[in-house]
C-alpha positions as CSV (number, residue, x, y, z in Angstrom):
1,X,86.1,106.8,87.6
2,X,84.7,104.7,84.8
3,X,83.2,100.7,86.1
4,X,85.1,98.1,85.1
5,X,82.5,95.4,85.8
6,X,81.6,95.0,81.7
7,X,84.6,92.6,81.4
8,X,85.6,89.3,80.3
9,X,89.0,87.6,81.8
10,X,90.8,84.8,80.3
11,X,89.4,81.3,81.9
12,X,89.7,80.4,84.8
13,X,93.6,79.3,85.4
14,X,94.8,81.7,83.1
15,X,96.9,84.2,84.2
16,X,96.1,87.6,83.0
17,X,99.0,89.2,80.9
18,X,98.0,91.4,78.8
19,X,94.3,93.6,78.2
20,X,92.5,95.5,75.7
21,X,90.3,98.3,76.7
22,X,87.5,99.3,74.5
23,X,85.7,102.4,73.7
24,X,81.9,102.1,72.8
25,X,80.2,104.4,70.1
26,X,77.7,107.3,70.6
27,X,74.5,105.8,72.2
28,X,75.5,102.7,72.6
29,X,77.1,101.1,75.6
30,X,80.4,98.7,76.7
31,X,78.1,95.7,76.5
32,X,78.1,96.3,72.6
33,X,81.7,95.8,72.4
34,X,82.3,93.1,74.7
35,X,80.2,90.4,72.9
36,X,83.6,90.0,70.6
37,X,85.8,89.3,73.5
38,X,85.7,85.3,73.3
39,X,86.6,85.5,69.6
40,X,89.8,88.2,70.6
41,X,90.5,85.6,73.7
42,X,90.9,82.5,70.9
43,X,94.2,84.0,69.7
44,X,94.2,86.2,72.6
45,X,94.0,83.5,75.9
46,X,95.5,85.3,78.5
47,X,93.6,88.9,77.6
48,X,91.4,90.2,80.0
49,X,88.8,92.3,77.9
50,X,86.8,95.5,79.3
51,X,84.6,98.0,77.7
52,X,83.1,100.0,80.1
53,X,80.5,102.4,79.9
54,X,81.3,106.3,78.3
55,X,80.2,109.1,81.7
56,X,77.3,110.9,80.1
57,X,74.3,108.6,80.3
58,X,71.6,109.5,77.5
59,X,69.0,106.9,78.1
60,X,68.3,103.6,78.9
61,X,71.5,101.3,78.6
62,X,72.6,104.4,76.1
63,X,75.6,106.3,76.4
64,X,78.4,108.7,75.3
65,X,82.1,110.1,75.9
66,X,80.9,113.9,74.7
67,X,78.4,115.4,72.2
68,X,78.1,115.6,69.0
69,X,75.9,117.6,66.1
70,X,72.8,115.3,65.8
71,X,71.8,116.7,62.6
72,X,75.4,116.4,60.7
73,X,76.3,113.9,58.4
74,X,78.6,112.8,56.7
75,X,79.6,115.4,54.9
76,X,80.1,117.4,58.3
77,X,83.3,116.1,58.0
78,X,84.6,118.0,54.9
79,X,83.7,121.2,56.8
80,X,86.2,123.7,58.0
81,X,86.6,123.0,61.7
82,X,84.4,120.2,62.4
83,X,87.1,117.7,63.1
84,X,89.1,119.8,65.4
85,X,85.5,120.8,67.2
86,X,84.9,117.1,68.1
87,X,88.6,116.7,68.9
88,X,88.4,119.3,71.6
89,X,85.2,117.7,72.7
90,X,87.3,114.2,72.9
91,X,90.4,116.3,74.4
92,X,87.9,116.6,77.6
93,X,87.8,112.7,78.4
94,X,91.3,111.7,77.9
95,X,91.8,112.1,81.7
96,X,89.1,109.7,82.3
97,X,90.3,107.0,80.0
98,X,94.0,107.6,81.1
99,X,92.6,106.8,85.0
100,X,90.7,103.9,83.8
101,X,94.1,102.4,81.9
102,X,95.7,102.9,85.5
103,X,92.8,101.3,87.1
104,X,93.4,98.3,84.9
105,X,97.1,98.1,85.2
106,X,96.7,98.3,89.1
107,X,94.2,95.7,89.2
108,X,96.4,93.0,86.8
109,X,99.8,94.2,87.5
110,X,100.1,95.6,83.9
111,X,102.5,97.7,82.7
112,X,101.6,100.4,79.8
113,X,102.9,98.1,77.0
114,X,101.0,95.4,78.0
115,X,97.5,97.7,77.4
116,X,96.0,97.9,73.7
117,X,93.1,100.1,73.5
118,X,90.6,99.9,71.1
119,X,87.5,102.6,70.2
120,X,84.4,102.6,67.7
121,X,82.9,106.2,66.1
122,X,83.7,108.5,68.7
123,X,85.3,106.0,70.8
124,X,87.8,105.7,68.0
125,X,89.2,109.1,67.6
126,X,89.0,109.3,71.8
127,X,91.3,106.2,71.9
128,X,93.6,107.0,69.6
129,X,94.1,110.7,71.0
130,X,94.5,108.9,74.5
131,X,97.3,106.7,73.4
132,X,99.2,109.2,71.2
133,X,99.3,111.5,74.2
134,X,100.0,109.7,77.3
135,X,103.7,109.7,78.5
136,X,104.6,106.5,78.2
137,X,103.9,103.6,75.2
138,X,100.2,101.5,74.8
139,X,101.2,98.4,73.5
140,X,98.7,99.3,70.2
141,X,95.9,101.3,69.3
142,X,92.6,100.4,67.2
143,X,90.1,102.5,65.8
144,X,87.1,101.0,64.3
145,X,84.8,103.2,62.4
146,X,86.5,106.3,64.0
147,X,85.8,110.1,63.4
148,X,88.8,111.7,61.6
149,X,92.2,112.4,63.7
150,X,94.6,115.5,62.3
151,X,97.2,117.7,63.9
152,X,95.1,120.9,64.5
153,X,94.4,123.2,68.2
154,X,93.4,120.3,69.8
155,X,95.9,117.8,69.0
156,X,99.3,119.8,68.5
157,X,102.7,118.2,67.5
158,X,104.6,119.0,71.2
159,X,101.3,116.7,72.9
160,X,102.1,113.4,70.8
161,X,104.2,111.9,73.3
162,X,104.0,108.1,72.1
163,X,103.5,106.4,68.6
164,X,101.6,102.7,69.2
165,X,101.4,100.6,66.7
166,X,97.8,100.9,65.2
167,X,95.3,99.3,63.0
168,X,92.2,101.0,61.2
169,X,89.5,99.5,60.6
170,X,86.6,100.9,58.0
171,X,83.7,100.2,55.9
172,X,83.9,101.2,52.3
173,X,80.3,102.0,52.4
174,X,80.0,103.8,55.7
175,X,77.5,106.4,55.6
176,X,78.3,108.1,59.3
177,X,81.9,108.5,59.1
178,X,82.5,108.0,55.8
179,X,85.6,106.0,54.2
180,X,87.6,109.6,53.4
181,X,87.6,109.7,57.2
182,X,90.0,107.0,57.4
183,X,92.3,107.9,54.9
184,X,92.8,111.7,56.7
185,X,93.8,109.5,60.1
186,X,96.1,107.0,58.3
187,X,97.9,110.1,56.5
188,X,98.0,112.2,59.8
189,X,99.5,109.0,62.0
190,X,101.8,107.9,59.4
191,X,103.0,111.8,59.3
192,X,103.9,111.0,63.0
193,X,105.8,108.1,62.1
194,X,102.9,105.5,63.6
195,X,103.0,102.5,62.1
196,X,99.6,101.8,61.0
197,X,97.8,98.9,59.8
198,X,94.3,99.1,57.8
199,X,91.4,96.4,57.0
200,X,88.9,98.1,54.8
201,X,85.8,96.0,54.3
202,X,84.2,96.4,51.2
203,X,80.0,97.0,51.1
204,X,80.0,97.7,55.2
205,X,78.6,100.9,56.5
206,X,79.3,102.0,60.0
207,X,80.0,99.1,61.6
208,X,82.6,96.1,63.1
209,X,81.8,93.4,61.4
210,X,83.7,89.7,61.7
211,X,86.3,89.7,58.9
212,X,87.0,93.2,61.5
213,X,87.0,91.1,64.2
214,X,89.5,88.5,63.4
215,X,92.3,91.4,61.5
216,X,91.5,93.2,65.3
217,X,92.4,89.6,67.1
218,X,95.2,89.3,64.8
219,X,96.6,92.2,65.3
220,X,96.9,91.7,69.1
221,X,98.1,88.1,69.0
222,X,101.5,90.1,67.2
223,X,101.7,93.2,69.1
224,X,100.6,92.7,72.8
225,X,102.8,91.7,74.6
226,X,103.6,88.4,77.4
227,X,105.6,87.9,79.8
């Protein structure tokens, strides 16, 4: 079970309605992510914010949901099969992410509607195969930065069980996961009929950056839901 202790809840008084769970990068680590949550929580007060840490500890404070191919870059991505490779890899963890959602709705009361979940890099694509594949409806999906998603042996057509709302987020200059990357996701969600969103940030490599930020806390202020 993932630890849910990297958090931020809304102040104190404010009932928690909603949450947004994100999904650090490769080598990084939930505190990386969670340093945004005050400026999500502005348009956002009654979020509660978590970003825990991936399974596989790498080193110090340094972490990750499931390997990848040090040496590629980033035009890996052109190559036959090296999407659906990392895919399977991802497939691996949705359990663990699906058990942390439940967690979190346990602990607040949620419901699944009232979840967004958010991912960077590889924490992208494993977010976004999480919420197209569990039984019932996220309230929205975000991937920032995140390695390609397509319909391939690890992601059929009968396992897309729900279609969130999403938003994309990308750097035209990204030299990790490059902009192309983004494109091949928006076609392959919108060929689901998943509403998708972009914000494409001109001169920005692989990164979240704040113009990112604030289309992210937009985005939730008209999608999650209240009660």
């Amino acid at each position: 079970m993932l630890n849910d202790s990297i958090c931020v809840l809304p102040k104190a008084g404010e009932p928690v309605k909603a949450a947004l769970i994100m999904l650090h990068g490769y080598g990084a680590n939930g505190d990386d992510l969670i340093s945004m949550a005050p400026v999500l929580q502005q348009q956002n007060p009654h979020l509660a914010v978590y970003a825990p840490n991936a399974p596989t500890q790498m080193g110090h404070d340094s972490y990750r949901w499931y390997s990848v191919d040090e040496l590629a870059d980033e035009t890996a991505f052109e190559q036959f099969g090296y999407v659906e490779k990392l895919m399977c890899r991802a497939k691996d963890q949705i359990s663990l992410v699906n058990s942390f959602i439940d967690l979190i709705k346990e602990k607040h009361g949620l419901q699944d509607n009232d979840i967004a979940l958010m991912g960077f890099s590889q924490g992208g694509l494993l977010a976004l195969m999480t919420g197209l594949t569990r039984a019932s409806f996220l309230n929205c999906l975000i991937g920032c930065s995140a390695v390609p998603l397509e319909l391939n042996n690890a992601l059929t057509l009968p396992e897309v069980l729900s279609r969130p709302n999403t938003l994309l987020t990308h750097g035209e200059d990204d030299d990790r996961v490059p902009l192309v990357g983004m494109e091949m996701t928006e076609n392959t969600l919108k060929n689901l009929d998943v509403a998708v969103t972009t914000h494409i940030v001109p001169g920005m490599g692989h990164d979240i950056d704040m113009s990112s930020v604030l289309a992210i806390s937009e985005f939730l202020r008209v999608h999650t839901s209240t009660k």
